[in-house]
PAZAPA-4460 file (N, C-alpha, C; in steps of 0.05 Angstrom, whole numbers, plus 32768, in hexadecimal, padded with zeros to 4 digits):
% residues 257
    n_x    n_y    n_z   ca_x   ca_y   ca_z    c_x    c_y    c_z   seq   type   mol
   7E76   7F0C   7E9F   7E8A   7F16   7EB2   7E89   7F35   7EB5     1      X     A
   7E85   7F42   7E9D   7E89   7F67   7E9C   7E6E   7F69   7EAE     2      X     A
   7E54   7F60   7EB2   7E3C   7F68   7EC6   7E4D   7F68   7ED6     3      X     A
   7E55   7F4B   7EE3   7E51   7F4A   7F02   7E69   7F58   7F06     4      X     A
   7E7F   7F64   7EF2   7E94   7F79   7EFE   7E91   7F8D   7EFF     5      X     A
   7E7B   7F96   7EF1   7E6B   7FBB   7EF1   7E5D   7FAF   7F0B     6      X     A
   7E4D   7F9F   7F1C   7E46   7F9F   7F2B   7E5A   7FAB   7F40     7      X     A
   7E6D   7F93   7F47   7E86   7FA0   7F58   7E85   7FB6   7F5B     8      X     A
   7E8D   7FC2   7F47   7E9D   7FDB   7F48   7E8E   7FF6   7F51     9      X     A
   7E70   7FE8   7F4A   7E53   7FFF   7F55   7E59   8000   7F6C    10      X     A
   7E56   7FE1   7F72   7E58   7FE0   7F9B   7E66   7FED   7F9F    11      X     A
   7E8A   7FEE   7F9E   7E9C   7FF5   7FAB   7E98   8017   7FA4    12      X     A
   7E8B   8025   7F93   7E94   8035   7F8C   7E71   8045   7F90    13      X     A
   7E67   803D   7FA3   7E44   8043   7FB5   7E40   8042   7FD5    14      X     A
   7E53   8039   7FD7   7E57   8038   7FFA   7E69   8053   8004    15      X     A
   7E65   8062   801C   7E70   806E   8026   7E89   8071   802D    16      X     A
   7E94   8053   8035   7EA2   8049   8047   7EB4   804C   8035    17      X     A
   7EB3   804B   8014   7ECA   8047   8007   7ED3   805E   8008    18      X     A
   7EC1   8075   8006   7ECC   8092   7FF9   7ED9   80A6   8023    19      X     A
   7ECA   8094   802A   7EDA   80A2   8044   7EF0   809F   8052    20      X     A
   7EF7   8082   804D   7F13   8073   8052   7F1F   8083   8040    21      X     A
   7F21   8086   8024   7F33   8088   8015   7F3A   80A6   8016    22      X     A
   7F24   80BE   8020   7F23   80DD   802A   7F3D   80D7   8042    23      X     A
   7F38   80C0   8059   7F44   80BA   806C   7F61   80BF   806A    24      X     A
   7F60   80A8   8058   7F80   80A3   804F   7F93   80BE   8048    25      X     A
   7F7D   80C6   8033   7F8C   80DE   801D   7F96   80F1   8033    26      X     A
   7F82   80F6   8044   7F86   8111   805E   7F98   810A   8076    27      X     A
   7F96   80F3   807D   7FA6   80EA   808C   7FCA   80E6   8087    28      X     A
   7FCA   80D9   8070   7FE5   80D4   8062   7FF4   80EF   8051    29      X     A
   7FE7   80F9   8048   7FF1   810A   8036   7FEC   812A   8040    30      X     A
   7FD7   8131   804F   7FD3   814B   806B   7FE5   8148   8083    31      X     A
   7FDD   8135   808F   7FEA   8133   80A7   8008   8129   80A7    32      X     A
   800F   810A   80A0   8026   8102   809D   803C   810A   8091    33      X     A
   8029   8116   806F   803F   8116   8066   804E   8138   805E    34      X     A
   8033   8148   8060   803A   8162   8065   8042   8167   807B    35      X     A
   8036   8160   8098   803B   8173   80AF   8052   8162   80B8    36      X     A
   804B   8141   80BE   8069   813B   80CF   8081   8132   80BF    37      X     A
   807D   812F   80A5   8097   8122   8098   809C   813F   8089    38      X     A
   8097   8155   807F   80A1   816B   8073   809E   817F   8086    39      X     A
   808A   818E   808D   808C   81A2   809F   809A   819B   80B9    40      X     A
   809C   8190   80C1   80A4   818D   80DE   80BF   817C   80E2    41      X     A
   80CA   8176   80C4   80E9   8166   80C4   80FE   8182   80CB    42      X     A
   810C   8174   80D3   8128   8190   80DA   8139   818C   80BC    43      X     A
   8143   81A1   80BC   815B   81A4   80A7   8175   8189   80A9    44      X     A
   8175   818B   80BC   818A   8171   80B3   8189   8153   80BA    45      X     A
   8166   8154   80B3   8162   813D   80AE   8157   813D   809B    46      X     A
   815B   8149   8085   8150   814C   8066   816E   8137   8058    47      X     A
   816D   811F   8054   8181   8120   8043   8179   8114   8025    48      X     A
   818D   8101   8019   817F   80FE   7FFF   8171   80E3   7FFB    49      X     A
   816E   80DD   800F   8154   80C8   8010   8135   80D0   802D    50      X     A
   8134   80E8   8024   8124   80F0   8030   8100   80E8   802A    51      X     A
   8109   80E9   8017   80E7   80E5   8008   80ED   80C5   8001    52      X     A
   8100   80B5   7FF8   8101   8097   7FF8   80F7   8088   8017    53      X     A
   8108   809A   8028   80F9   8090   8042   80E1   808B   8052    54      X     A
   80D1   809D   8040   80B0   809A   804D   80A3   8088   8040    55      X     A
   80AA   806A   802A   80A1   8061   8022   8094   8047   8039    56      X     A
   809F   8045   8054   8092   8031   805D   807F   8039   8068    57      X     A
   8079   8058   807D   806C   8060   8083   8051   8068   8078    58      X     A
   8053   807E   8059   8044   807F   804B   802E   805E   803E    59      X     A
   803F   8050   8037   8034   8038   802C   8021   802B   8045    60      X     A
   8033   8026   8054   801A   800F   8073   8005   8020   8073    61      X     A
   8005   8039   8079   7FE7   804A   8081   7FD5   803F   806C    62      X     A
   7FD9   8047   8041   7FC6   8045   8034   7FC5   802A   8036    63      X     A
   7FD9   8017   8036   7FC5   7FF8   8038   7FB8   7FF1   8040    64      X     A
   7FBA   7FFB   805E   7FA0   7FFB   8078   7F8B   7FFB   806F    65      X     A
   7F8D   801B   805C   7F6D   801F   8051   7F64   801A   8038    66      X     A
   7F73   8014   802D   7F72   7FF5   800B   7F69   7FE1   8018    67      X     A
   7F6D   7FD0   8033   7F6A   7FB9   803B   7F51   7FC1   8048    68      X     A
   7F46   7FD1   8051   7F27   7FD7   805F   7F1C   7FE1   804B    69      X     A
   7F16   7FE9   8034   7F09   7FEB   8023   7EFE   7FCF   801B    70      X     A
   7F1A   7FBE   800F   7F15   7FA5   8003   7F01   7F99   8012    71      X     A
   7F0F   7F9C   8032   7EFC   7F7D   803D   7EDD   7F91   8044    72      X     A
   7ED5   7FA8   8048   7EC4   7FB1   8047   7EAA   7FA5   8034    73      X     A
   7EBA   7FA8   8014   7EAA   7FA4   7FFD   7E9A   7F84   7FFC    74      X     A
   7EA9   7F6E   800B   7EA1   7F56   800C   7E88   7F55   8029    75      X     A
   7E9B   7F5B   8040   7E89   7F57   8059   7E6F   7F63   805C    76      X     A
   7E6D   7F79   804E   7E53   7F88   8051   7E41   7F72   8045    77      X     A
   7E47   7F6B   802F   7E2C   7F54   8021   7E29   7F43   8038    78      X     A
   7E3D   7F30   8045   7E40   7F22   805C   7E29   7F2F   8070    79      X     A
   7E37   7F41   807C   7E28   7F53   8092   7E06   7F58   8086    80      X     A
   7DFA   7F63   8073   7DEA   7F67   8067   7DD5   7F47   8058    81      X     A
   7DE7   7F3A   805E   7DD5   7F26   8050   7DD0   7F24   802B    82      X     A
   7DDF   7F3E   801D   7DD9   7F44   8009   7DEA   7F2E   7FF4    83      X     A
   7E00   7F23   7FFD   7E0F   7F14   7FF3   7E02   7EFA   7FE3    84      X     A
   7DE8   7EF0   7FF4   7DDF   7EE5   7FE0   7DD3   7EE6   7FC2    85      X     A
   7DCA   7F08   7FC5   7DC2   7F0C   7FAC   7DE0   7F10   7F98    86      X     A
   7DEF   7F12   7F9A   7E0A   7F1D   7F93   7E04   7F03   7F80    87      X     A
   7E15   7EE6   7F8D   7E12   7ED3   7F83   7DFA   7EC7   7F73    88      X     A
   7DE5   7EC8   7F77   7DCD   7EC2   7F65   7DC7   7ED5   7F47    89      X     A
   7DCB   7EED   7F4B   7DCF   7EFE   7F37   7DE6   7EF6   7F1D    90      X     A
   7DFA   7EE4   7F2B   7E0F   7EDD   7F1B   7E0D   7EC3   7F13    91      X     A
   7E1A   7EB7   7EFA   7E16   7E9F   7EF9   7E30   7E89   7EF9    92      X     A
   7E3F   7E92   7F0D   7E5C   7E84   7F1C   7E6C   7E93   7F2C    93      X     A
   7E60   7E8A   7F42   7E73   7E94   7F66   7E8E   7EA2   7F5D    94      X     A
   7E9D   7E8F   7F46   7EBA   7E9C   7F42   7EBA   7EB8   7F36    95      X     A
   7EA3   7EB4   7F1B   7EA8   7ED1   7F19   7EA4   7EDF   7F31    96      X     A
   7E9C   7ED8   7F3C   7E8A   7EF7   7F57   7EA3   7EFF   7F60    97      X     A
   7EB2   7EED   7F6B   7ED0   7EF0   7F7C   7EDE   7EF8   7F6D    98      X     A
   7EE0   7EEE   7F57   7EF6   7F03   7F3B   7EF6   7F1E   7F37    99      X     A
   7ED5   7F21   7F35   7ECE   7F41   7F34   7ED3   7F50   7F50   100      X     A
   7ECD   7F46   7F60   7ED7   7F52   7F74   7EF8   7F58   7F7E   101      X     A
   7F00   7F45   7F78   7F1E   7F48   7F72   7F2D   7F60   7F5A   102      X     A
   7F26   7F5C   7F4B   7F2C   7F70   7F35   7F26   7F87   7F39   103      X     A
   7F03   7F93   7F49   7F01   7FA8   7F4B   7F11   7FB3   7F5F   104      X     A
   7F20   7FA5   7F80   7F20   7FA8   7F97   7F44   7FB6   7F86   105      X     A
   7F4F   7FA2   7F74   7F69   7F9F   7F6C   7F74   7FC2   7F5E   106      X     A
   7F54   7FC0   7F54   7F5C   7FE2   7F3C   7F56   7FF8   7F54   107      X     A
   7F40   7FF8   7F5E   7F38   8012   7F75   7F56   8018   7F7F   108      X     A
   7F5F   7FF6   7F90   7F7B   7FFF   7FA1   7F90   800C   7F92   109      X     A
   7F93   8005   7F75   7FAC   800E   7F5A   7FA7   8030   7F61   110      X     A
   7F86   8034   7F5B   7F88   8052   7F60   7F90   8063   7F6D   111      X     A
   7F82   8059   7F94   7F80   805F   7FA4   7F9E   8067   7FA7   112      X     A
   7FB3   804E   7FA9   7FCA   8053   7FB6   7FDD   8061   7FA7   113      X     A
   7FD6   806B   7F88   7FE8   8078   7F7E   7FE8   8095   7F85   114      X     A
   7FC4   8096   7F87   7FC8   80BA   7F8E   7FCE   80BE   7FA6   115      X     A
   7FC3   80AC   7FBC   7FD1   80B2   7FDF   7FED   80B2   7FD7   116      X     A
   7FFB   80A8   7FD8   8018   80A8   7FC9   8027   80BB   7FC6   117      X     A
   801D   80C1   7FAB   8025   80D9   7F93   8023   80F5   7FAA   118      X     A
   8009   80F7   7FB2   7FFF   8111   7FC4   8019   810D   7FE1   119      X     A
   8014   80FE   7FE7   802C   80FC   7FFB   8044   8101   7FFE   120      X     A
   8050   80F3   7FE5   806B   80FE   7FDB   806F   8119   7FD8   121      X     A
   805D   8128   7FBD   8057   814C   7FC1   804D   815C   7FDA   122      X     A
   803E   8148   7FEA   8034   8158   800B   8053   8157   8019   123      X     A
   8068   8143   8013   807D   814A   802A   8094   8166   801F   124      X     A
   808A   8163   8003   80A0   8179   7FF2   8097   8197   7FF9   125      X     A
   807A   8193   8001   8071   81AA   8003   8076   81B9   8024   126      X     A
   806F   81A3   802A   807C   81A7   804A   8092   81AB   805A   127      X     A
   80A5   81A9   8046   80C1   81AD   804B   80C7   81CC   8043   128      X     A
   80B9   81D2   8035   80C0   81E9   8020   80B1   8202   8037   129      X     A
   8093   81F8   8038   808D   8208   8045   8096   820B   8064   130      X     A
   80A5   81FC   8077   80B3   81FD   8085   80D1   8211   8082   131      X     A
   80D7   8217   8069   80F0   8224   8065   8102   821B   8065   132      X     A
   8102   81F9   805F   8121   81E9   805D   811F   81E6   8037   133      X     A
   813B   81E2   8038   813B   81DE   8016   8144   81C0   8017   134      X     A
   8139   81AE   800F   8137   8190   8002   8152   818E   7FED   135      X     A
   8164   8180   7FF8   8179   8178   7FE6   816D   8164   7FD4   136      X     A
   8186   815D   7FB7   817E   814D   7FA6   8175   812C   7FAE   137      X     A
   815E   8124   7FA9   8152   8111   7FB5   8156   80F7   7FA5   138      X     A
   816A   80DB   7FAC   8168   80CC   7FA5   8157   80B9   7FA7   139      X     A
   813A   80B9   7F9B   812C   80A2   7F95   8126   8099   7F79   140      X     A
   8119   808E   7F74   8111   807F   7F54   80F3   807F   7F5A   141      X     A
   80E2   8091   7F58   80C1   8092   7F5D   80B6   807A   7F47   142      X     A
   80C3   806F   7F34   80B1   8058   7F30   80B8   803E   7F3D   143      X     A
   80C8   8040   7F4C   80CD   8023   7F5E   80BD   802D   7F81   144      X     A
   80C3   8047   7F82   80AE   8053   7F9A   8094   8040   7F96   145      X     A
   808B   8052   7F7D   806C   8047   7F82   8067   8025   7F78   146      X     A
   8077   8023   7F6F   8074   8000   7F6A   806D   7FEB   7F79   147      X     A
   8084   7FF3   7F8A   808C   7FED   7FB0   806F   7FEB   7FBB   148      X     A
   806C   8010   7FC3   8054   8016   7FC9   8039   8004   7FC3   149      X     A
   8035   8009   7FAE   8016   8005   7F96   801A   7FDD   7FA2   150      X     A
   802D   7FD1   7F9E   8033   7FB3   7FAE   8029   7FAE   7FC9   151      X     A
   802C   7FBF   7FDA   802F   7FC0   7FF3   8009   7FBC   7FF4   152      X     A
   7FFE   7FDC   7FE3   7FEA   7FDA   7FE7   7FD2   7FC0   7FE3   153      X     A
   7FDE   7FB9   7FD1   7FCC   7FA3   7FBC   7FCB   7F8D   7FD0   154      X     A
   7FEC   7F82   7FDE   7FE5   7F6A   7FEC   7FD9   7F70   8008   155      X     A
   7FD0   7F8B   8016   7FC8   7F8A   8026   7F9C   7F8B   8020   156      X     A
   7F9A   7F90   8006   7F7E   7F99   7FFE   7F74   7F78   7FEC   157      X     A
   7F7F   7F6B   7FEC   7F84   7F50   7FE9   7F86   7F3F   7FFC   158      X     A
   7F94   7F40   800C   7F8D   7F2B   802A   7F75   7F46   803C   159      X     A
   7F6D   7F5B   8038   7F4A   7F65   804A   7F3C   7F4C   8037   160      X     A
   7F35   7F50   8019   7F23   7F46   8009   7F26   7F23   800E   161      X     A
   7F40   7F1E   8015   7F3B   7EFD   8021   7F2F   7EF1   8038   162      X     A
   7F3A   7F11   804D   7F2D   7F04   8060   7F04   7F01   8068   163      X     A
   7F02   7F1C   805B   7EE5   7F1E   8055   7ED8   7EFF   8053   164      X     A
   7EE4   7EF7   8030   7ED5   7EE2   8025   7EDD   7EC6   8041   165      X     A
   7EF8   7ECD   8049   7F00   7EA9   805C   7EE0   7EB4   8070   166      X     A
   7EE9   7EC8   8082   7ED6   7ECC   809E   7EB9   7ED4   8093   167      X     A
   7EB0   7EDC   8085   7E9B   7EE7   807F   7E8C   7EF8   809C   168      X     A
   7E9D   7EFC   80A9   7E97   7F11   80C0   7EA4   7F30   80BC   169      X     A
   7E90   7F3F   80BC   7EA2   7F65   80BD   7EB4   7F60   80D8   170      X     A
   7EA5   7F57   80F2   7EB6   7F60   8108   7ED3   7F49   810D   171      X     A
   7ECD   7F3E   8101   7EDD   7F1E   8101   7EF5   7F2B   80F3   172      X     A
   7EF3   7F36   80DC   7F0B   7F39   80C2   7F14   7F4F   80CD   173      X     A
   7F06   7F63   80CD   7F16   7F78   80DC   7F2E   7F6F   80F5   174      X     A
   7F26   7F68   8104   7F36   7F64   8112   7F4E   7F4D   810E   175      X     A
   7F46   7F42   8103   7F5C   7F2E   80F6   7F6D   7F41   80E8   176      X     A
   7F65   7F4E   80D5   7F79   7F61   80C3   7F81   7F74   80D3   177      X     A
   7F7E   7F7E   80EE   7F8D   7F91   80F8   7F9C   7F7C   8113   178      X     A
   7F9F   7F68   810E   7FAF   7F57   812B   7FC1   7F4E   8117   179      X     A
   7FC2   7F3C   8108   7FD1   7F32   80FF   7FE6   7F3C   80F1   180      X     A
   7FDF   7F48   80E9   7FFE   7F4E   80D7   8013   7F67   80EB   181      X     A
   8002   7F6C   8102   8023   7F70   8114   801E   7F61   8132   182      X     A
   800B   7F62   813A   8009   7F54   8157   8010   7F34   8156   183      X     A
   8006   7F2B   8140   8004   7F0F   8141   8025   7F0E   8137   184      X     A
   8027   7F14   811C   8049   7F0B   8117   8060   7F1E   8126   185      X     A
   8056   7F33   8135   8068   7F3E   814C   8071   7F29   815F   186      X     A
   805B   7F1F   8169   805C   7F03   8179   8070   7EF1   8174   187      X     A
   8067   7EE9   815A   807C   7ED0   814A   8094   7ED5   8144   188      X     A
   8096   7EF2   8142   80B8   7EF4   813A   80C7   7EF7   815A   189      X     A
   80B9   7EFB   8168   80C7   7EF3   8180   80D8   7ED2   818A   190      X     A
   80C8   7EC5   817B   80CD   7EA6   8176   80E6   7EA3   815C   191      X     A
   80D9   7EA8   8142   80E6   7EA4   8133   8100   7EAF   812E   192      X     A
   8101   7ECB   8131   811C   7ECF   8133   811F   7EE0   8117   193      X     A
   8132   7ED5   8110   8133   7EDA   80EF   812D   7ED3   80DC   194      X     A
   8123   7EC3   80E7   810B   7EA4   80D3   80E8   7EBC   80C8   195      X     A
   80ED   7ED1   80E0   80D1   7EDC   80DE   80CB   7EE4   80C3   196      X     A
   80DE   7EF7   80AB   80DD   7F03   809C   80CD   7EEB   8086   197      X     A
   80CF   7ED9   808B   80BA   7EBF   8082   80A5   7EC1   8087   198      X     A
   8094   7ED2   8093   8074   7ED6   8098   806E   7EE6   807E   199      X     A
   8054   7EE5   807D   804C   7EF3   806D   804D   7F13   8069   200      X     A
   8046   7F23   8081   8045   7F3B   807B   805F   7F44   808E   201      X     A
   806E   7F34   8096   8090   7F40   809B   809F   7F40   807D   202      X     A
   809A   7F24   806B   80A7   7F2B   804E   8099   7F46   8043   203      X     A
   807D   7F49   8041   8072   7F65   8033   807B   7F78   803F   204      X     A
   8089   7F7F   8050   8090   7F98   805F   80AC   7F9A   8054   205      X     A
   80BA   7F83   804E   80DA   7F7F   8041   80D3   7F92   8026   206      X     A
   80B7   7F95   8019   80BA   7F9C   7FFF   80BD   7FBA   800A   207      X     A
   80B4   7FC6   8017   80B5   7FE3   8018   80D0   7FE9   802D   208      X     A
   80DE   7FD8   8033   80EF   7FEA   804C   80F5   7FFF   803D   209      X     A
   8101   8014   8054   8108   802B   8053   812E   8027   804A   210      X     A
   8130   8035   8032   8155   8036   802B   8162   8046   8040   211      X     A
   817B   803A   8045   8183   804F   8057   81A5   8057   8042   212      X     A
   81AE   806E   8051   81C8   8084   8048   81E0   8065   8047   213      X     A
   81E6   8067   802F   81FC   8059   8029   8212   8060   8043   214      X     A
   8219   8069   8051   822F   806E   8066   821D   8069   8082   215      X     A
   8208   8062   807E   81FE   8058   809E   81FF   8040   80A9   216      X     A
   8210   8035   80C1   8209   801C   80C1   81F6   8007   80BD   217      X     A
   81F9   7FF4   80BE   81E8   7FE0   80AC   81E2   7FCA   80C3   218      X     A
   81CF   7FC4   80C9   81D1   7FA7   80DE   81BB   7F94   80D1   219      X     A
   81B7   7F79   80D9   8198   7F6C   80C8   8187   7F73   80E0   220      X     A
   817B   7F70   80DF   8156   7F72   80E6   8155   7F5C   80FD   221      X     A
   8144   7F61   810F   8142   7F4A   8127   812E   7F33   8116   222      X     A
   811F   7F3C   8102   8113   7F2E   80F3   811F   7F23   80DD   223      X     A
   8137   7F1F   80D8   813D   7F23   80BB   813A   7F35   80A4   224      X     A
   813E   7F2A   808C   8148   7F3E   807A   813F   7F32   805C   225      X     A
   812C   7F3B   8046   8127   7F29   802D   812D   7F48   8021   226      X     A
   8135   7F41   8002   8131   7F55   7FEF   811B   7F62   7FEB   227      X     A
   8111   7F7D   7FDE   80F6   7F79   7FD2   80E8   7F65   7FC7   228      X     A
   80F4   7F53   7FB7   80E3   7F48   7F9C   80E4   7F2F   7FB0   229      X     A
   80FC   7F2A   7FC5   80F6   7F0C   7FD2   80E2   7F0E   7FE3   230      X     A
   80DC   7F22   7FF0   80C2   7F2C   8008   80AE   7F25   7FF8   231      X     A
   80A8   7F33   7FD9   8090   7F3A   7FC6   8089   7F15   7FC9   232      X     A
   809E   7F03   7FBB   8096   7EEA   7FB6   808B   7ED3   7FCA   233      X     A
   8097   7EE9   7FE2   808C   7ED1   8001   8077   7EDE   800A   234      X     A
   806E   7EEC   7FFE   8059   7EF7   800B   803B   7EF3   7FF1   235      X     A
   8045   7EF4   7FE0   8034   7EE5   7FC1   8038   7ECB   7FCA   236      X     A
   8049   7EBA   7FD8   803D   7E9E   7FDB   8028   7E98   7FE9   237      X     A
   802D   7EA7   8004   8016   7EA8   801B   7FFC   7EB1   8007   238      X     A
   8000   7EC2   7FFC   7FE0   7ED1   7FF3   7FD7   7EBD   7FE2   239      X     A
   7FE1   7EB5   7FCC   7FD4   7EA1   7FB4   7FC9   7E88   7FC9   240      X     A
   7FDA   7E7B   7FD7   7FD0   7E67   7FEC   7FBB   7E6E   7FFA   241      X     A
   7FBE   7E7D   8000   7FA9   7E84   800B   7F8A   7E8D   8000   242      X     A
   7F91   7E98   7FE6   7F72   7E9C   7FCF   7F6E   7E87   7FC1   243      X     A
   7F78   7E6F   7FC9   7F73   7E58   7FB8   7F60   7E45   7FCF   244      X     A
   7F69   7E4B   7FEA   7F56   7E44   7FFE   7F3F   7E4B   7FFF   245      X     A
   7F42   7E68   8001   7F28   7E79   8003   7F0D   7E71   7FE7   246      X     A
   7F1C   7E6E   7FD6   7F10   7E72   7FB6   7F07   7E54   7FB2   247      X     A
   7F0D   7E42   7FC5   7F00   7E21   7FCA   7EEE   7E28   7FDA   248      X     A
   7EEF   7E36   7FEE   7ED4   7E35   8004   7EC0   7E4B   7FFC   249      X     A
   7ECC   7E60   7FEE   7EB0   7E68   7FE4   7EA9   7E63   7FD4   250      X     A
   7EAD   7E52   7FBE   7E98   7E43   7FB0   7E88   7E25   7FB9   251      X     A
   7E95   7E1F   7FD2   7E81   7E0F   7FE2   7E7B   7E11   7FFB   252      X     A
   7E77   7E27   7FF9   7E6C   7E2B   8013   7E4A   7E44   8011   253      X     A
   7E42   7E3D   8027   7E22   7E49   8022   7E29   7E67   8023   254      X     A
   7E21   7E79   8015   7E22   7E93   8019   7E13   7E99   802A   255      X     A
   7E01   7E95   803E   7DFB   7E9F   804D   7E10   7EA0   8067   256      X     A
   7E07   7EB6   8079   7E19   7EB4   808E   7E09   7EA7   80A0   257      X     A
***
């Protein structure tokens, strides 16, 4: 098992694609977002004390984007490349291969999304400051921030790496992973109603909502409404169901594409 997981982790960590998404992320989220439009460019009285609790939905969707294109990157290229067969021959059980790949896709994202994160959180402090507003006392709990967060990331870099192995297509999964989880269940919650927060990535979005000021009105969601941990668990149903499918067909199914 330790080969074919030093293998993994060569691949993911020898390709371009990984170190430039993740440059992407860092500059994009934590330069742009979170210094220039969420600190530099907030007005004074819209600093209040869930200022920095509030960019947790925003901050989080961007780096999963690019946790979830990494992941399915690391699989499809063998796909795309044909190399996938040697992957599996080199090893001596399909499952490890998918394990190692899992574990390595699982730790890169642990990293990835702590420091986009972390940098983000200090890029909006800095941005405020250097703007000339002073940041009142800030009610968040930064280890349920990043918990939230580091969750958010994992199940989005976990369903890229599924869809990889289901489609074994780059252009196929891509696009699946950028339709579905708002076009497609945008669609459906038009139907469902309040029933929607029952999809999969409407419950994972429940894990990060944004808190709002104890004195602001309150209404539910045209989608409904789950707790964190109830979103986390409907959305771990869909995923395990769904890698128990995947993890049947790729061990019988031909690795070639």
């Amino acid at each position: 098992m330790m080969p074919t997981l030093r293998a993994e982790f060569k691949k993911l960590l020898s390709v371009r694609s990984t170190y430039l998404t993740s440059l992407a992320a860092l500059l994009f989220v934590a330069g742009l977002i979170a210094f220039y439009g969420q600190g530099f460019k907030t007005a004074q009285n819209d600093l209040t004390s869930l200022f920095l609790a509030g960019t947790i939905t925003t901050f989080s969707n961007i780096t999963a984007l690019a946790g979830a294109i990494i992941a399915l990157l690391l699989l499809a290229h063998e796909y795309r490349y044909n190399t996938i067969i040697y992957t599996l021959t080199a090893a001596n059980s399909r499952s490890k291969v998918l394990a190692a790949k899992i574990i390595a896709v699982f730790v890169f994202v642990f990293g990835l999304s702590l420091l986009v994160i972390c940098s983000s959180l200090a890029m909006s402090r800095a941005g405020v400051a250097v703007a000339g507003h002073s940041l009142p006392h800030q009610d968040i709990n930064i280890l349920t921030y990043l918990a939230k967060s580091v969750f958010l990331c994992e199940g989005y870099a976990m369903f890229g790496l599924l869809l990889a192995a289901l489609v074994r297509n780059l252009v196929g999964a891509i696009v699946i992973l950028l339709v579905v989880p708002n076009t497609i269940e945008g669609l459906l919650s038009l139907l469902l109603k309040h029933n929607s927060v029952y999809m999969p990535f409407t419950a994972l979005q429940q894990v990060v909502q944004s808190p709002v000021l104890a004195n602001a009105p309150k209404r539910l969601a045209d989608t409904g409404y789950l707790s964190p941990a109830k979103g986390a668990l409907v959305f771990l149903a869909y995923l395990v169901g769904g890698w128990i499918i995947t993890w049947c067909l790729f061990l019988r199914r031909d690795a070639m594409t």
